[in-house]
Residue frames relative to the residue before (quaternion, step in Angstrom):
aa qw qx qy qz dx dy dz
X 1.0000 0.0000 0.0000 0.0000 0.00 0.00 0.00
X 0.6825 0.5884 -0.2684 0.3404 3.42 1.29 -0.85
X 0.4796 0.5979 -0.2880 0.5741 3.23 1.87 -0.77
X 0.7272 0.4856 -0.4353 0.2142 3.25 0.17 -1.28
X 0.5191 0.6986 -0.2369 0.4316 3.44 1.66 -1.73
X 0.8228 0.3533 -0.3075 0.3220 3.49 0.60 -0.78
X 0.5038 0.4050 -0.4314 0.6294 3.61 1.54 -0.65
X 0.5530 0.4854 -0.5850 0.3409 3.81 -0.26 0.02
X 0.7226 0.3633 -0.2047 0.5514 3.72 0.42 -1.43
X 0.5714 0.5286 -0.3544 0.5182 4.32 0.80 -0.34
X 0.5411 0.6050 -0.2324 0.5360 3.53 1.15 -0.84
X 0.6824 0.4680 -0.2369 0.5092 3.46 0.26 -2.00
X 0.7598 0.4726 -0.2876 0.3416 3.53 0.18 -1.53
X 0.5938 0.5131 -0.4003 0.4731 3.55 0.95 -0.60
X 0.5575 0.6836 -0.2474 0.4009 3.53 0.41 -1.55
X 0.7729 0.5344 -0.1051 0.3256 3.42 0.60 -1.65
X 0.5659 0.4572 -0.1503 0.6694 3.12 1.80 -1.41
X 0.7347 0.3793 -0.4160 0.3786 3.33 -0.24 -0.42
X 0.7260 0.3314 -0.3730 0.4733 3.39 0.71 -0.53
X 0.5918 0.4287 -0.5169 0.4459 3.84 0.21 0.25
X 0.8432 -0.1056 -0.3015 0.4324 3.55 0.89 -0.03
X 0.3380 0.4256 -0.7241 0.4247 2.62 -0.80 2.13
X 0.2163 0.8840 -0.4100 0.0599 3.99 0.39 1.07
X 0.3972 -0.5454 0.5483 0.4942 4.00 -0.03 0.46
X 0.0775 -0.6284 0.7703 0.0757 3.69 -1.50 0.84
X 0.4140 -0.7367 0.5169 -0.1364 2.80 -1.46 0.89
X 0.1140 0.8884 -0.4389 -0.0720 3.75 0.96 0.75
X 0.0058 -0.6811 0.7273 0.0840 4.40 -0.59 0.59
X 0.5734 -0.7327 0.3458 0.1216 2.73 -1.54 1.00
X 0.7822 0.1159 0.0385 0.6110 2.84 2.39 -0.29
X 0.0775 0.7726 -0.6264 -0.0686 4.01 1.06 0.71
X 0.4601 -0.5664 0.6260 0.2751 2.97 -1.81 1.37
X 0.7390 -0.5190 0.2903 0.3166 3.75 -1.67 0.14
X 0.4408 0.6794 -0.2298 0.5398 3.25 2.04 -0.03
X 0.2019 0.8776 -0.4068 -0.1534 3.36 1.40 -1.15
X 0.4072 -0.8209 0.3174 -0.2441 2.63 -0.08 2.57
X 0.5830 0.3912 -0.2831 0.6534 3.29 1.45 -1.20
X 0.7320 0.4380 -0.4153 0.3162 3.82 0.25 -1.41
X 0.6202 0.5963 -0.3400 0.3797 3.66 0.77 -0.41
X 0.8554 0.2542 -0.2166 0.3959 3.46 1.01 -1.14
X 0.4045 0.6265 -0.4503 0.4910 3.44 1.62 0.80
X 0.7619 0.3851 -0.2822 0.4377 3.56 0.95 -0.90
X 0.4967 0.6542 -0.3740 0.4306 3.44 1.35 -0.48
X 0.6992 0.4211 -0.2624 0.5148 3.65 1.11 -0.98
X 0.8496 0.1963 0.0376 0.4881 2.91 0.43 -0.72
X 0.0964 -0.8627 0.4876 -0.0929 3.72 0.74 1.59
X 0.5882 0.5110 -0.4614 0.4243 4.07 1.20 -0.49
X 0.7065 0.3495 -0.4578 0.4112 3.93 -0.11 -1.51
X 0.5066 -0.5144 0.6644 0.1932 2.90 -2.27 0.17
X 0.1622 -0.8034 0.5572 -0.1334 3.19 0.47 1.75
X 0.0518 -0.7835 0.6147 -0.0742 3.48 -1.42 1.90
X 0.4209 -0.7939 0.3939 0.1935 3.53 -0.23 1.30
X 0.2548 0.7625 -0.5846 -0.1091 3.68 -0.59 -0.94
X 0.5497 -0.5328 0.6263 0.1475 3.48 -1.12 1.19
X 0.1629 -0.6295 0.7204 0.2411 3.91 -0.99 0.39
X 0.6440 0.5175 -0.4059 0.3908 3.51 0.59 -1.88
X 0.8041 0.4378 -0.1765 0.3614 4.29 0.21 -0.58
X 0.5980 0.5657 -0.3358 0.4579 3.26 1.09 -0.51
X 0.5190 -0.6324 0.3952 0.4177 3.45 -0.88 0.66
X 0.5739 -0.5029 0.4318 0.4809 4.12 -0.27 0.47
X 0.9059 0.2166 -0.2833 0.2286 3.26 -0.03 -1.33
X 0.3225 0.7395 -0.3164 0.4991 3.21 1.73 1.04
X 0.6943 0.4229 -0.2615 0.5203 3.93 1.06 -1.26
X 0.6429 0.4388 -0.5019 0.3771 3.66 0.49 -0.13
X 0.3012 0.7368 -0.3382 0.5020 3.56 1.13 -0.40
X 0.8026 0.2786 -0.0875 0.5201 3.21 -0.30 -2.08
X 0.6499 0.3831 -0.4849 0.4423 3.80 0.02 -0.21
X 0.7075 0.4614 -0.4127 0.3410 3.46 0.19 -0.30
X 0.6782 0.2721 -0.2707 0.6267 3.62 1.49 0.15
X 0.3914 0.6204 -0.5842 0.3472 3.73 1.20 1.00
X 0.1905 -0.6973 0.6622 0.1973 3.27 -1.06 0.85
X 0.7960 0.1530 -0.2170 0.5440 4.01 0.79 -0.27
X 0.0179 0.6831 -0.7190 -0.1267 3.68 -1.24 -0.65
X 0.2036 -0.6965 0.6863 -0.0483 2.86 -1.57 1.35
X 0.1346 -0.7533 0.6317 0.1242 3.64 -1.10 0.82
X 0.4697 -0.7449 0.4735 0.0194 3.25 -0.53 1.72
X 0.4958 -0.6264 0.5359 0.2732 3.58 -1.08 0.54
X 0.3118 0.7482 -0.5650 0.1544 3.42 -1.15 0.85
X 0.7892 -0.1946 0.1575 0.5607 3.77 -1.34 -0.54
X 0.7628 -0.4667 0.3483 0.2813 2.88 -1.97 0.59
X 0.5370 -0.4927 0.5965 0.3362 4.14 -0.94 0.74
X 0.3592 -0.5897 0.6815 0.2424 3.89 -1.52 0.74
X 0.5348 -0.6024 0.5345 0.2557 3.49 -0.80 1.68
X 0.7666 0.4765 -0.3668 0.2253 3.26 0.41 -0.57
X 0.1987 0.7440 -0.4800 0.4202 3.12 1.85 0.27
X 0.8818 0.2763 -0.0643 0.3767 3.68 0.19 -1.61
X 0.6228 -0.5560 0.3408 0.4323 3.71 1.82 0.04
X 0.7316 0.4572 -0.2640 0.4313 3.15 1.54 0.64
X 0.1166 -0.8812 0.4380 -0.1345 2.87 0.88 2.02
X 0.6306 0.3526 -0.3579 0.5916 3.92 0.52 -0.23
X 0.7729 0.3306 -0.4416 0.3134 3.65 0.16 0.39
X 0.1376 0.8054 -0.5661 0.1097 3.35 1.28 0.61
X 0.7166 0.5202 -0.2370 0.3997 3.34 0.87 -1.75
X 0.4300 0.4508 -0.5645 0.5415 4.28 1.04 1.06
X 0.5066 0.6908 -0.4181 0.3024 3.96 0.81 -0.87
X 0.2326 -0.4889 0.7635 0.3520 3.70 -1.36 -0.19
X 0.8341 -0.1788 0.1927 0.4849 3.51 -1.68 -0.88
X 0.0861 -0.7160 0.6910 0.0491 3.51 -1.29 0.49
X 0.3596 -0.7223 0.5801 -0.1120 2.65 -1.12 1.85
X 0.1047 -0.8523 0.5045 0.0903 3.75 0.55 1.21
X 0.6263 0.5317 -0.4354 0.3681 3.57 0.80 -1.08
X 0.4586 0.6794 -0.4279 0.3807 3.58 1.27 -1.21
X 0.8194 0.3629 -0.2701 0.3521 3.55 -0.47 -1.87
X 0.5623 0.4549 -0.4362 0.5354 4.00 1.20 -0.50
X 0.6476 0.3787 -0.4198 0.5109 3.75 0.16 -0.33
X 0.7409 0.4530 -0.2752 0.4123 4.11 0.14 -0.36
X 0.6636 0.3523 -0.2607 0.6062 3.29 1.38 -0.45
X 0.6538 0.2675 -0.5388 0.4589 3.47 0.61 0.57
X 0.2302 0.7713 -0.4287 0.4104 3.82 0.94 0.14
X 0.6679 0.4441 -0.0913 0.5901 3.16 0.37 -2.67
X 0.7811 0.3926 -0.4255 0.2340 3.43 -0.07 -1.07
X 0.5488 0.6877 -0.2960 0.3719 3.32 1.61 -1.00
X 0.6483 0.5208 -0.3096 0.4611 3.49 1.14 -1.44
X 0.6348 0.4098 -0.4566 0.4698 4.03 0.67 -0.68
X 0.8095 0.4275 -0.3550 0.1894 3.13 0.01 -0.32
X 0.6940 0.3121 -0.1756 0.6245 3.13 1.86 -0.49
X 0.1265 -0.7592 0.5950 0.2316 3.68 1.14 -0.07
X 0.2575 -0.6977 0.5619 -0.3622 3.04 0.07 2.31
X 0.3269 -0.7757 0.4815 0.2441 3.85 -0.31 0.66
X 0.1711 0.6762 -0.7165 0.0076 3.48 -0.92 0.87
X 0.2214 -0.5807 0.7793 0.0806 2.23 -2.44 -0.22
X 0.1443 0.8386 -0.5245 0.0290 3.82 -0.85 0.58
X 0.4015 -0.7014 0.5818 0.0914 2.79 -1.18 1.89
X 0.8295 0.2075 -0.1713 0.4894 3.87 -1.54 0.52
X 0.7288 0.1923 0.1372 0.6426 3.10 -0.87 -2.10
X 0.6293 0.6276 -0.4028 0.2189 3.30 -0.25 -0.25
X 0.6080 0.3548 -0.1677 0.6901 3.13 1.37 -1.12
X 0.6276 0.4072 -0.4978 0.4386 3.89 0.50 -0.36
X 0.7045 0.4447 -0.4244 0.3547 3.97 0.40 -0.37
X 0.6237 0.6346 -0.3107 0.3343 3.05 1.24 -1.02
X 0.6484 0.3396 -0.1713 0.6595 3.79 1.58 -0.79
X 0.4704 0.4121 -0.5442 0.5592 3.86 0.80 0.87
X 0.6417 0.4551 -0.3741 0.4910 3.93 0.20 -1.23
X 0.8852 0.0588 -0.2932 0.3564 3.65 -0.01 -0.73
X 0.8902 -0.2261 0.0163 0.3952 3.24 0.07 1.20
X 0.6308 0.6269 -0.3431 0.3024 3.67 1.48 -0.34
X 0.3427 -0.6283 0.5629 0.4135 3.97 -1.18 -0.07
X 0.3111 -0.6606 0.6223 0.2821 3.40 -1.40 -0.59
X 0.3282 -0.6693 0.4833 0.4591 3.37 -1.29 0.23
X 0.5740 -0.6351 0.3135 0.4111 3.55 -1.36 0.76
X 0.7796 -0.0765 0.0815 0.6162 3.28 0.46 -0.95
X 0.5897 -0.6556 0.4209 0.2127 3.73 -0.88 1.73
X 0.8051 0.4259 -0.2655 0.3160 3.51 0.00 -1.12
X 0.6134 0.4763 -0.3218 0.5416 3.28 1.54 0.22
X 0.7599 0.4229 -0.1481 0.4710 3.69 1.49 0.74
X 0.6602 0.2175 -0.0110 0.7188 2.67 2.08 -1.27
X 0.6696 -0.1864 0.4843 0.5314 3.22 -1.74 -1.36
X 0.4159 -0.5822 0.6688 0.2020 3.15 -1.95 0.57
X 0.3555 0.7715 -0.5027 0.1603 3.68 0.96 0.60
X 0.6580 0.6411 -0.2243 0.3252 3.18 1.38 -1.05
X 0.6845 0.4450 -0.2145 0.5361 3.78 1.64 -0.35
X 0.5241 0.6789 -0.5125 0.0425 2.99 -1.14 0.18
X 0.7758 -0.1935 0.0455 0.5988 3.98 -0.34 -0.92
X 0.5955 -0.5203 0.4256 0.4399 3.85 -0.60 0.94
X 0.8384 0.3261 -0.1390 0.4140 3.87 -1.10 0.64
X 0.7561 0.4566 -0.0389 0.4673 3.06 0.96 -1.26
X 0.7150 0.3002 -0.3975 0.4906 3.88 0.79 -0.07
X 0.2221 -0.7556 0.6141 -0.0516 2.73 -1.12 1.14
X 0.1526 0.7543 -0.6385 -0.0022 4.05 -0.94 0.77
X 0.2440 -0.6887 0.5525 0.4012 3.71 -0.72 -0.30
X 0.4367 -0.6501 0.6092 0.1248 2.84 -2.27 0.85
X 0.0264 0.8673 -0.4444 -0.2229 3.39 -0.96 -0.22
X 0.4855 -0.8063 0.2778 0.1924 3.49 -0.57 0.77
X 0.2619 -0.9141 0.2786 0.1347 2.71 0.30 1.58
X 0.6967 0.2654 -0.0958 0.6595 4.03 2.00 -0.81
X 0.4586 -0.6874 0.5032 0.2529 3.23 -1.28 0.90
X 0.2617 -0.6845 0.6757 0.0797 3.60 -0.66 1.41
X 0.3018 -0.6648 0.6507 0.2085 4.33 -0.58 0.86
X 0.7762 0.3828 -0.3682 0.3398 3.56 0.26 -0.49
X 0.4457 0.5396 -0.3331 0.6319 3.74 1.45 0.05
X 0.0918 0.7324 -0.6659 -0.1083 3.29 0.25 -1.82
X 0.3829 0.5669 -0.6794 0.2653 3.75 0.38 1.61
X 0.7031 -0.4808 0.4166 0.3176 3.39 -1.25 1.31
X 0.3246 -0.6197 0.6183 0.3583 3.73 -1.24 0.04
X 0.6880 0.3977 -0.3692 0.4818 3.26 -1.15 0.69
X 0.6501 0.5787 -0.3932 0.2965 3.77 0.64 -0.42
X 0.4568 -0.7466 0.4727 0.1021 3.14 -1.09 0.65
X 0.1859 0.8102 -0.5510 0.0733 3.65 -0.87 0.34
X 0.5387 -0.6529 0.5019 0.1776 3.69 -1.03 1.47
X 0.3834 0.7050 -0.5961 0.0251 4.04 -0.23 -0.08
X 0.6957 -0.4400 0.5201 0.2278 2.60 -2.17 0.52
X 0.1610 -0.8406 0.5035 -0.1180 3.14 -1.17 1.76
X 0.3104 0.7201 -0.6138 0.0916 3.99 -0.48 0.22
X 0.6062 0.4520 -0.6025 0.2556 3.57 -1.02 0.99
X 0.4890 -0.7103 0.4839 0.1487 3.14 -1.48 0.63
X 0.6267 0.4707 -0.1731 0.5964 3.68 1.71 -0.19
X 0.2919 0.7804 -0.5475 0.0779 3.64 -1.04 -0.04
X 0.5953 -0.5806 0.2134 0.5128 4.15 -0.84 0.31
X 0.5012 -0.5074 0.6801 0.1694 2.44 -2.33 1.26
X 0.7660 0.1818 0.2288 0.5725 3.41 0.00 -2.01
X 0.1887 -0.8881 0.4143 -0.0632 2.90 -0.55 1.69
X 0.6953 -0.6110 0.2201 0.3078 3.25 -0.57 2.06
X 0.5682 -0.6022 0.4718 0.3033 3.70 -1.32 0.36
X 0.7816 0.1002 -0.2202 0.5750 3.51 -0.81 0.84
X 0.5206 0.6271 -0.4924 0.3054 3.49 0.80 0.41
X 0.0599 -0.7385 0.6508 0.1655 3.82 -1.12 0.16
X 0.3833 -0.7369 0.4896 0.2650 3.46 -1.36 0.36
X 0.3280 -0.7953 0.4919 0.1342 3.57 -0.91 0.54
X 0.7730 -0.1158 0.1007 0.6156 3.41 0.88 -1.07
X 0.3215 -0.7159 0.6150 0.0774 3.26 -1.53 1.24
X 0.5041 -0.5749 0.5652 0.3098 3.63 -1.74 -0.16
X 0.6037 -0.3917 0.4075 0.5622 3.67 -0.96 0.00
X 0.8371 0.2497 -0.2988 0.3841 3.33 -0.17 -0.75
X 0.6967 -0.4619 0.3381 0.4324 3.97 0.57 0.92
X 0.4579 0.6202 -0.5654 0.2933 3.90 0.55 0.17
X 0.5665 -0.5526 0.5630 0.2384 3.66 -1.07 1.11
X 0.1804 0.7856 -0.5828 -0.1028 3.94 0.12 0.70
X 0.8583 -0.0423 -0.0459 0.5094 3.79 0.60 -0.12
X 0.3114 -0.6385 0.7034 -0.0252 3.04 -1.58 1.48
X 0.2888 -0.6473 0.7053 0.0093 2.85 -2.30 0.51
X 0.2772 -0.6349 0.5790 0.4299 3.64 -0.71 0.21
X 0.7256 -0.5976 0.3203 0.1171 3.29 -1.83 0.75
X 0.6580 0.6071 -0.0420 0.4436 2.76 1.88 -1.17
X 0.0233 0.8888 -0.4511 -0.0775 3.35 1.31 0.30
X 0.5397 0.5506 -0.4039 0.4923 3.77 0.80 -0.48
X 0.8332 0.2807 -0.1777 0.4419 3.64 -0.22 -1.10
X 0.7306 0.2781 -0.1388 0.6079 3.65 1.60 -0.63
X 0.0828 0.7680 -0.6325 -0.0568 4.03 0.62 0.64
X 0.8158 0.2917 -0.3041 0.3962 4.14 0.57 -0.01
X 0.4173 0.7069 -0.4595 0.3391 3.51 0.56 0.23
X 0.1394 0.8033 -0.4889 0.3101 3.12 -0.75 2.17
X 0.1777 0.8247 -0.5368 0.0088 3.48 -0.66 0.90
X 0.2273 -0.7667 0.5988 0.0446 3.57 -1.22 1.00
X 0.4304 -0.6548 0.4989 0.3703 3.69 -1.00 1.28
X 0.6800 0.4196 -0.3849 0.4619 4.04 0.67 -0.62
X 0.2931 -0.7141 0.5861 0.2461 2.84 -2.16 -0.65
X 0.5075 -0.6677 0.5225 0.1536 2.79 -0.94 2.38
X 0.7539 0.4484 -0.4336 0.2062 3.67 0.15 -1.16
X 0.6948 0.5895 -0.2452 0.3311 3.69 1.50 0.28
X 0.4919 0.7682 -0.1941 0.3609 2.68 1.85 -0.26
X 0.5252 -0.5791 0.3296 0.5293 3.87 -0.63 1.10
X 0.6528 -0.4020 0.6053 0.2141 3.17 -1.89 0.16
X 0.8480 0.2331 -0.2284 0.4176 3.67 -0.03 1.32
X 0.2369 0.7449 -0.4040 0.4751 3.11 2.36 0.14
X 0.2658 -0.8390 0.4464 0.1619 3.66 -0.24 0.78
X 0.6170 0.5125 -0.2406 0.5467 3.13 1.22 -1.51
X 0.4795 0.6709 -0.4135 0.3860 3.99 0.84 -0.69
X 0.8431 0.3938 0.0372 0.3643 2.60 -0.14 -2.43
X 0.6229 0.5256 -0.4199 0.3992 3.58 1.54 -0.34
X 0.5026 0.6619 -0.3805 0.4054 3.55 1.42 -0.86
X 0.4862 0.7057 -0.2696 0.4393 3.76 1.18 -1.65
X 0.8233 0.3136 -0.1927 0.4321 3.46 -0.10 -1.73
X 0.3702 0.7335 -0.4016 0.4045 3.22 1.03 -0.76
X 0.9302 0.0903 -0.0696 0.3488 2.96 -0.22 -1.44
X 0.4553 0.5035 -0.4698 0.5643 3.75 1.66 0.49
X 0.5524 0.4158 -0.4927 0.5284 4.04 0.52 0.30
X 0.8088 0.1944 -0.2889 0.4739 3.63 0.33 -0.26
X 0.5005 0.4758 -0.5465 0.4737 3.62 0.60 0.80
X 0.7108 0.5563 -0.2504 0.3502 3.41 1.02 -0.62
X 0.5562 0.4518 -0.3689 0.5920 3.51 1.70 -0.88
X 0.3901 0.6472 -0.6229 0.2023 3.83 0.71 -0.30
């Protein structure tokens, strides 16, 4: 019996180690100082041994390295995309800050995901680069097309969306509704190749796309809000989240 007790707990101890190092890493292209994404991945999901990594910080000749042991990537919400991404160089002056080094770090990301169809997901900017890289524009500044619903104090604006196609890996219902947290002033004009839309705002903004290709791309997601802020019991939120921690994990 005494033997047994010890290969049990010799057993455990192995088991234990091996899973702390063997963690699901996780590359964003940018954690705000709040670190929003790292909170609402671990909040869902409190068992894996979850390993961040900053691209925007990491020494460059370090992230190519880390992508090749990324099992997810997340594009993160920040400054405006250089118009000239989409061929709209004289309208820089509609932009807030532009963060060039950013879009060169996010397009090699994107480039990484085509080639490995790497799970993502992108919150804000995110979904705006993701529909610049494959081929889309943006509008420059909404309130001069749409509603002004989409701006206002970080956290604090709030509109609903609704969904308008059934995504299977989400599995939200058409027709459903859902309040999120909103803050940008841009969002899609012309909508990226192989992209499809899913859900829209009252006023007809494009708020989240998929890539078309579900076979070669089963995770590929972007949302105009931001899930990683959203209260703790937001279902429709937190379902997008798991979503995409169930397919970082079969990685």
């Amino acid at each position: 019996m005494k033997r047994f007790f010890q290969l049990s707990f010799l057993l455990l101890l192995v088991y234990g180690c091996s899973t702390q190092q063997t963690p699901k890493t996780i590359i964003l292209s940018k954690e705000s100082s709040t670190k929003s994404c790292e909170n609402f991945i671990s909040r869902l999901d409190s068992s894996t041994n979850w390993r961040f990594i900053d691209a925007y910080t990491i020494n460059p000749n370090l992230l190519e390295e880390e992508l090749a042991n990324a099992d997810g990537i997340i594009l993160t919400g920040g400054a405006d995309i250089n118009p000239g991404r989409y061929g709209s160089e004289s309208d820089t002056v509609k932009c807030g800050t532009i963060d060039y080094y950013r879009d060169s770090i996010e397009f090699v990301l994107l480039n990484h995901i085509e080639q490995n169809r790497t799970p993502c997901i992108g919150f804000c900017r995110g979904l705006q680069i993701m529909n610049v890289y494959n081929g889309g524009t943006l509008h420059l500044h909404l309130p001069d097309t749409f509603s002004s619903i989409h701006r206002g104090p970080k956290g604090q604006t709030e509109h609903p969306v609704q969904v308008t196609k059934h995504i299977s890996s989400i599995d939200l219902p058409i027709g459903s509704y859902n309040k999120i947290k909103s803050n940008h002033h841009q969002g899609i004009s012309r909508l990226g190749n192989s992209l499809e839309v899913w859900a829209i705002a009252p006023d007809g903004l494009q708020e989240a796309i998929r890539h078309s290709d579900t076979t070669n791309y089963p995770f590929y997601v972007g949302v105009q809000w931001h899930p990683e802020i959203c209260e703790p019991g937001n279902e429709f939120d937190e379902k997008i989240g798991l979503s995409f921690i169930q397919a970082v994990i079969s990685e």
